[in-house]
C-alpha positions as CSV (number, residue, x, y, z in Angstrom):
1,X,154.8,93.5,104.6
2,X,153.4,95.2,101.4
3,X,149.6,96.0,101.0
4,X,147.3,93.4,99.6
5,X,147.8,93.4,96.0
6,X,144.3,91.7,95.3
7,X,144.0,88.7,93.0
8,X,146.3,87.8,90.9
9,X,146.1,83.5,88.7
10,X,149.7,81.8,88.9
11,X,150.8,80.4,86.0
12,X,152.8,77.2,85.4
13,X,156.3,77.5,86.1
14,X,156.0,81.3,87.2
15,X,157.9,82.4,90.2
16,X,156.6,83.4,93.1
17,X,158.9,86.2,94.6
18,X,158.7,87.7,98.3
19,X,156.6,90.7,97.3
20,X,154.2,87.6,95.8
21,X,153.4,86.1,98.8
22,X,153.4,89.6,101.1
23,X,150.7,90.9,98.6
24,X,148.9,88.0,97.3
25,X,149.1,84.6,99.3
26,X,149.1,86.7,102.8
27,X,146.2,88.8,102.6
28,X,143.7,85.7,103.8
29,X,142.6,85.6,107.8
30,X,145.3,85.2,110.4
31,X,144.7,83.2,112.8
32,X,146.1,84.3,116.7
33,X,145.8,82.6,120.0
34,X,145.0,86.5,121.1
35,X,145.5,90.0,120.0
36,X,149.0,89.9,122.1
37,X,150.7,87.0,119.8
38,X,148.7,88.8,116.7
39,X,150.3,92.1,117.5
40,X,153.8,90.5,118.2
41,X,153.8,88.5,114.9
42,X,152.5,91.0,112.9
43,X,154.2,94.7,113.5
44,X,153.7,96.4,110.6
45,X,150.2,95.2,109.4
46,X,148.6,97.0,106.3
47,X,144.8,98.0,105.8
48,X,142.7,95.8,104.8
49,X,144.8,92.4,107.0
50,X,142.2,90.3,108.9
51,X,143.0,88.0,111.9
52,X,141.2,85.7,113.5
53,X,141.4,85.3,117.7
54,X,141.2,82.3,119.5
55,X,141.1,83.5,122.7
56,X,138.4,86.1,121.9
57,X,136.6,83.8,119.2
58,X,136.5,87.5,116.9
59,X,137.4,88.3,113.7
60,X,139.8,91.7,113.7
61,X,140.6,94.0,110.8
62,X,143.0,96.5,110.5
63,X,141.6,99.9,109.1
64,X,145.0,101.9,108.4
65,X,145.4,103.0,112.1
66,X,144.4,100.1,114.6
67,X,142.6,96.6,114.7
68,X,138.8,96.8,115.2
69,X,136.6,94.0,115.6
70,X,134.5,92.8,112.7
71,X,130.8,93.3,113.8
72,X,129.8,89.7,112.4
73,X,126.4,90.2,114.9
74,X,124.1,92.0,112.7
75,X,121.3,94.6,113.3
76,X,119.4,93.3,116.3
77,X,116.0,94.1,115.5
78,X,114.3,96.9,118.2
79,X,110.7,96.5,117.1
80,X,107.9,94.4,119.1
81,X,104.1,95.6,117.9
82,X,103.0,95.2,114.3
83,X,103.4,98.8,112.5
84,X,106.5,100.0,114.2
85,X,109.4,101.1,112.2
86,X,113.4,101.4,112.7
87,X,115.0,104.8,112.5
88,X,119.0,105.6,113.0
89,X,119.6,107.5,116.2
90,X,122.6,110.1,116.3
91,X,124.8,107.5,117.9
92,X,123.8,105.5,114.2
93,X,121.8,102.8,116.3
94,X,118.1,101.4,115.2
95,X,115.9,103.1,117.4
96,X,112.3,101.7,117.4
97,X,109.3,104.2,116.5
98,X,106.0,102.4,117.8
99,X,103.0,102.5,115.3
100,X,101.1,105.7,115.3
101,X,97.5,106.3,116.2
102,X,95.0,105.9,113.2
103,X,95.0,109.4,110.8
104,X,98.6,110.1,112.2
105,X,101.1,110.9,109.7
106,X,105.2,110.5,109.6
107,X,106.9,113.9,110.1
108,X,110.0,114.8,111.7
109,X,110.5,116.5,115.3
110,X,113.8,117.8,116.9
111,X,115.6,115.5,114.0
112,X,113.8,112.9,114.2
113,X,111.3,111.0,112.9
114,X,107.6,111.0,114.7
115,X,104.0,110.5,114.6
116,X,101.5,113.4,114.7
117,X,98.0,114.6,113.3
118,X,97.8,115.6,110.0
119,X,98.7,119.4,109.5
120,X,95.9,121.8,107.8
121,X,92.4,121.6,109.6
122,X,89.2,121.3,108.8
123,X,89.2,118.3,106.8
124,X,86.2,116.1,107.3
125,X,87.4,112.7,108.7
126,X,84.1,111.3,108.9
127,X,80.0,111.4,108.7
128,X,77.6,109.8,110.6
129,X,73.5,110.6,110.0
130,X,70.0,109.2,111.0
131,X,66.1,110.1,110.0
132,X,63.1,110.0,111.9
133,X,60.1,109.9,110.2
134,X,58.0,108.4,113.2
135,X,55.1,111.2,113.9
136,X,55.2,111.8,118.2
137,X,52.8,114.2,119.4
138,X,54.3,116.3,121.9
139,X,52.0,118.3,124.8
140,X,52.4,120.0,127.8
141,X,55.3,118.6,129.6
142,X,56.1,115.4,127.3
143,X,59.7,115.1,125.4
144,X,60.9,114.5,122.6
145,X,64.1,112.0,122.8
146,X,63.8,110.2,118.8
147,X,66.5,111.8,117.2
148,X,70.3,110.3,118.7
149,X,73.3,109.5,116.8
150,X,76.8,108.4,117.9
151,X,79.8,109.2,116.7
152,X,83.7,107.9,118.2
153,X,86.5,110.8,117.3
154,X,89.8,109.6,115.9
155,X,91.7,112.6,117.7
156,X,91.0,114.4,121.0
157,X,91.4,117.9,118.6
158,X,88.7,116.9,116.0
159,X,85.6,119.2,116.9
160,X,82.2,117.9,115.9
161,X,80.0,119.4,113.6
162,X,76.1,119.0,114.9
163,X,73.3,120.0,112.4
164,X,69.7,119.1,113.6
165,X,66.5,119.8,111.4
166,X,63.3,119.2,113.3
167,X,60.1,118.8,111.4
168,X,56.8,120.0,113.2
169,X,53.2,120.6,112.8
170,X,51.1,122.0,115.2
171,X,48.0,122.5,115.5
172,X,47.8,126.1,117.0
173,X,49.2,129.2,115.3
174,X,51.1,129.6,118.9
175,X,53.0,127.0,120.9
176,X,55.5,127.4,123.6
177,X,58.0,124.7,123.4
178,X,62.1,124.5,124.3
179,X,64.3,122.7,122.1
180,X,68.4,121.0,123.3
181,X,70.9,119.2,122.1
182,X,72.9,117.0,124.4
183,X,76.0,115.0,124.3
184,X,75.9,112.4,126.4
185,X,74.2,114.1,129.6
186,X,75.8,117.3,128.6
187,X,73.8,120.1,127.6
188,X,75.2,121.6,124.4
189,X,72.9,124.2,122.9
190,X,69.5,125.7,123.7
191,X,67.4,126.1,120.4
192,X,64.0,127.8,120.6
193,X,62.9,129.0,123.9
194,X,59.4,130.5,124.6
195,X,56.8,130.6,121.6
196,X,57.0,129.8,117.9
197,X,54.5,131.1,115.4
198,X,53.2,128.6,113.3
199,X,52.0,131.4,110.9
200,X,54.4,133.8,110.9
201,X,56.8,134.9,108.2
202,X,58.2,132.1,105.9
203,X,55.6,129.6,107.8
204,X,53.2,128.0,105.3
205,X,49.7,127.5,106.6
206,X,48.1,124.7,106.1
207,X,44.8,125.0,106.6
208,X,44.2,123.1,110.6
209,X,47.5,122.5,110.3
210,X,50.5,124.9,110.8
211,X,53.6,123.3,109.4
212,X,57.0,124.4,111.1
213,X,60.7,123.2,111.0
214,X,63.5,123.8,113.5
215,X,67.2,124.0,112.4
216,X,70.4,123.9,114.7
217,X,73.4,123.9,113.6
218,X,76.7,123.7,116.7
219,X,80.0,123.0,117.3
220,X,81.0,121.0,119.8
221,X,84.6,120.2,121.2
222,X,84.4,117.5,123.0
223,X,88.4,116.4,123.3
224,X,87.7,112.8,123.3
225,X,88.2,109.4,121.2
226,X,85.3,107.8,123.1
227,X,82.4,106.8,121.7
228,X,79.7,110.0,121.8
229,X,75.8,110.0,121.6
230,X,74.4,113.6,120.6
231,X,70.3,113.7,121.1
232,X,67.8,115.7,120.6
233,X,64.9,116.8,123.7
234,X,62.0,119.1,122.7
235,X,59.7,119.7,125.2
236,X,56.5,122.1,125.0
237,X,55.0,123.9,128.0
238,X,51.9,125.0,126.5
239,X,49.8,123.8,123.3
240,X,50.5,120.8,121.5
241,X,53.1,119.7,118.6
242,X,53.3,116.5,116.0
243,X,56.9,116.2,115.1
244,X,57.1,114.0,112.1
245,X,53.3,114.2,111.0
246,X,51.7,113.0,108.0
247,X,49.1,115.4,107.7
248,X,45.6,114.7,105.5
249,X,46.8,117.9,103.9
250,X,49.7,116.4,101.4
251,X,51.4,119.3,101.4
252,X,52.5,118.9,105.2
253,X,54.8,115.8,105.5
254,X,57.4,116.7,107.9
255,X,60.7,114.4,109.1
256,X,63.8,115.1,111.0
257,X,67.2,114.5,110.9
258,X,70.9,114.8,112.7
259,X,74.0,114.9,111.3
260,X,77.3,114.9,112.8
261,X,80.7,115.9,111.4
262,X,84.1,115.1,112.8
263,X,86.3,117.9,111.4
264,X,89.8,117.9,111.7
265,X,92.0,120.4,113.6
């Protein structure tokens, strides 16, 4: 049998010779009652021959070498949540590669494609902040709770940046008074412990009034995607503090502030 010869258009009153209908008129699909009756009608099949089995209900090809099925099937689709994506494995199957969490970007791992946190730290991936300008007077023993703000990770690496400003006025030059930031019920960070001089250097004073601020600035590695509250607790032990006062003097007006940053790793 000769190889297919493609297409060729007949004309009126042409002949049709042997090597015609080998190459032309026999290169459609065969049809066997198995690959035993193909195989004995058939023994010297070129590339390219098709034929059909009955027995089998499959459609065979010959590639040069042997018949091989004709995959007539199609890609059966490997994905089940919104987001994944298909991927060749080495065996040149689809493979399904679930949705990645949120920040994740597409990189490729041991050959293959995967999910992971962006490279290059200490991007900012998000800012949260609050104010307090509500004055609470603060003496021996009472707290100071006002100042919270929550904050949920998008990774378990991201590290939080906390940065606290506390505005005071007392109204002594010398107050003892403890100052910590929590997260959660954790303690972070101690600030100020023992006394702060309302007058000393940098300290404007204000007539009655002695103005002073607080600042803390942490880091906190909390390894979670949970929802986190940081807060600030001042207590004073001795002598008395107005966080947040509007003083008669204008030139004392105090507030306070937290801010947290969720910084990439």
């Amino acid at each position: 049998m000769a190889a297919g010869l493609g297409f060729k258009d007949f004309v009126t009153g042409e002949v049709l010779t042997a090597a015609d209908v080998d190459g032309y008129l026999m290169q459609g699909v065969w049809v066997f009652a198995s690959a035993a009756t193909r195989d004995a009608a058939v023994t010297s099949p070129q590339e390219g021959n098709f034929a059909y089995l009955k027995d089998t209900n499959v459609t065979t090809y010959y590639t040069g070498s042997a018949w091989a099925n004709l995959d007539t099937t199609g890609m059966t689709n490997p994905m089940t949540t919104t987001g994944d994506i298909i991927y060749s494995s080495p065996g040149s199957t689809p493979v399904r590669l679930g949705i990645g969490s949120t920040g994740n970007v597409l990189t490729v791992a041991g050959g293959v494609p995967s999910w992971s946190a962006p490279a290059g730290g200490g991007k900012i991936l998000q800012v949260v902040a609050t104010n307090n300008n509500s004055a609470k007077s603060l003496t021996d023993g009472s707290e100071y709770t006002e100042i919270a703000t929550s904050i949920t990770p998008s990774s378990v690496s991201s590290r939080i940046l906390v940065m606290v400003t506390l505005g005071m006025v007392s109204s002594t030059s010398v107050i003892d008074m403890g100052i910590v930031i929590k997260r959660n019920t954790t303690d972070l960070q101690l600030g100020t412990g023992g006394s702060i001089n309302a007058t000393g250097a940098g300290v404007t004073n204000q007539g009655a009034d002695h103005g002073v601020g607080q600042v803390i600035n942490l880091v906190d590695s909390p390894a979670s995607t949970s929802a986190l509250t940081y807060k600030v607790f001042a207590e004073t032990s001795s002598g008395s503090m107005i966080i947040n006062k509007r003083s008669s003097d204008s030139a004392v007006k105090t507030s306070s502030s937290m801010i947290l940053m969720e910084i990439g790793a």
